[in-house]
C-alpha positions in Angstrom: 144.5 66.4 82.5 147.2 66.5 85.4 145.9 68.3 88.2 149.0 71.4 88.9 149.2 73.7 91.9 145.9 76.6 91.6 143.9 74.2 89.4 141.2 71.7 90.1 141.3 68.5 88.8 138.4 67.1 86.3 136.3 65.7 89.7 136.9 68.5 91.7 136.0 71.3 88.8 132.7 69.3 88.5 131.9 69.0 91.6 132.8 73.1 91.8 130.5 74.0 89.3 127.4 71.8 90.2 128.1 73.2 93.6 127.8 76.7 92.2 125.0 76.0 89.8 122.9 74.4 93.0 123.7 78.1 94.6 122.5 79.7 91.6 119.5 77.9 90.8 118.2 77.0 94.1 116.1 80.1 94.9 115.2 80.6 91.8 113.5 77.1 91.4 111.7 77.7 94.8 110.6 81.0 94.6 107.7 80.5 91.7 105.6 78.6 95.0 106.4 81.6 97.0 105.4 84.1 94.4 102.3 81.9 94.1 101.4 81.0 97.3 102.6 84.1 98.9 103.4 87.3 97.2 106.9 86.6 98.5 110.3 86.3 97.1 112.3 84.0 98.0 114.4 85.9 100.7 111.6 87.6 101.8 110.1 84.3 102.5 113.7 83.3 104.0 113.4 86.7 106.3 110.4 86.0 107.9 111.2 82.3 108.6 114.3 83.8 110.5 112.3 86.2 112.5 109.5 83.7 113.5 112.7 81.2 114.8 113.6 84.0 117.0 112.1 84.7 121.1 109.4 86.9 120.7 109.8 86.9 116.7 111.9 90.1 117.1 115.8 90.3 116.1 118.2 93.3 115.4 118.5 95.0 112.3 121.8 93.9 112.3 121.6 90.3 113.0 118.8 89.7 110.7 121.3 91.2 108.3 123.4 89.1 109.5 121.1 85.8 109.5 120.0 86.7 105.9 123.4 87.0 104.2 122.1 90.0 103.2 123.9 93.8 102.9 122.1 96.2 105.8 120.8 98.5 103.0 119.3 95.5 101.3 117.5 94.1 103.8 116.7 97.9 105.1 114.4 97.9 101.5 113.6 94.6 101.7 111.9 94.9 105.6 110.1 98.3 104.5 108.3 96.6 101.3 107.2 93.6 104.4 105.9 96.7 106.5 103.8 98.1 103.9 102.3 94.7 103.5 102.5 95.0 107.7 103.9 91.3 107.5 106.8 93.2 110.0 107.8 96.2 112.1 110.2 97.9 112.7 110.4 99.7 116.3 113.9 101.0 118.5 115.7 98.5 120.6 115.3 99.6 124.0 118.2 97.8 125.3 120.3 100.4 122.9 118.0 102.8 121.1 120.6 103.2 118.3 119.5 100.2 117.1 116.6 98.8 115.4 114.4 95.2 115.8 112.4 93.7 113.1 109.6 92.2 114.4 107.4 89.2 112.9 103.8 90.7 113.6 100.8 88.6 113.5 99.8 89.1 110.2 103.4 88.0 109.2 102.9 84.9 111.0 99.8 83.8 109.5 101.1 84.4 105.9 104.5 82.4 106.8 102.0 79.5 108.1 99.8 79.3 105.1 102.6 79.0 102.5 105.4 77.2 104.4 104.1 73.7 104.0 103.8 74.1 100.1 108.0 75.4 100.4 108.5 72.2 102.3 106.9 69.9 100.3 109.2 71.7 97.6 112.2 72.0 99.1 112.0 68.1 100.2 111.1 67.4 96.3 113.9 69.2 95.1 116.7 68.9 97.9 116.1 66.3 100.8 114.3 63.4 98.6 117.3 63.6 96.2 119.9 63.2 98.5 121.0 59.6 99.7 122.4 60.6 103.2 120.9 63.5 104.2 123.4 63.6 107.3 126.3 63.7 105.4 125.4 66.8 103.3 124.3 68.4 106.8 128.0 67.8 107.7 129.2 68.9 104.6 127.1 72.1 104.6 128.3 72.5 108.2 132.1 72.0 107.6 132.1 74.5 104.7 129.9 77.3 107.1 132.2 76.9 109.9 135.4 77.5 107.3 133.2 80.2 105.5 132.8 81.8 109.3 136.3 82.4 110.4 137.0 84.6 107.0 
């Protein structure tokens, strides 16, 4: 098959679609451990790790959005079913009061400690260890976020 303008060639369309499939099945194939371990889906799991990398594990609304890839009113849900388990809370920013921080409390801290190094071992089972040059698909990662970022 000759390659024409708009269409991938054979490599590049399987490359494409393993790419996709990765995106697809990744969470999916680490979220059982979570579930076990945790009571926690994958992004939920991915939501608290974000807040616990921030200063004072607090971060807008907005950016956690943001960090999560997630739509506001998604994440909204998502933070209120962590507050009920009081894994998070949710108080005004009072550098601008119409805005809201999510806040990693204690509780959600000690949870995130006790299951992450089960999601390690798993992720480095499934992702790292199978990787030859673990650089490389940093920089390739890398490359395609910083094209993805200036949509």
């Amino acid at each position: 098959m000759t390659p024409t303008r708009g269409w991938l060639n054979e490599q590049q369309l399987a490359t494409w679609t393993a790419f996709n499939r990765v995106l697809a099945r990744l969470p999916a194939a680490l979220e059982p451990q979570l579930q076990q371990d945790g009571q926690v889906s994958y992004l939920e799991y991915y939501v608290l790790a974000r807040l616990s990398d921030q200063p004072a594990r607090t971060c807008r609304m907005t950016a956690l959005a943001d960090l999560a890839n997630a739509e506001l009113s998604r994440l909204s849900h998502l933070v209120r079913r962590l507050e009920r388990r009081e894994l998070v809370r949710r108080e005004p920013d009072p550098a601008d009061r119409r805005s809201t921080n999510v806040i990693l409390t204690d509780a959600g801290q000690c949870l995130l400690t006790s299951i992450a190094p089960a999601h390690v071992d798993r992720v480095r089972d499934l992702v790292i260890d199978s990787v030859d040059d673990i650089a490389a698909l940093e920089r390739v990662c890398q490359r395609i976020l910083d094209r993805i970022s200036t949509c």
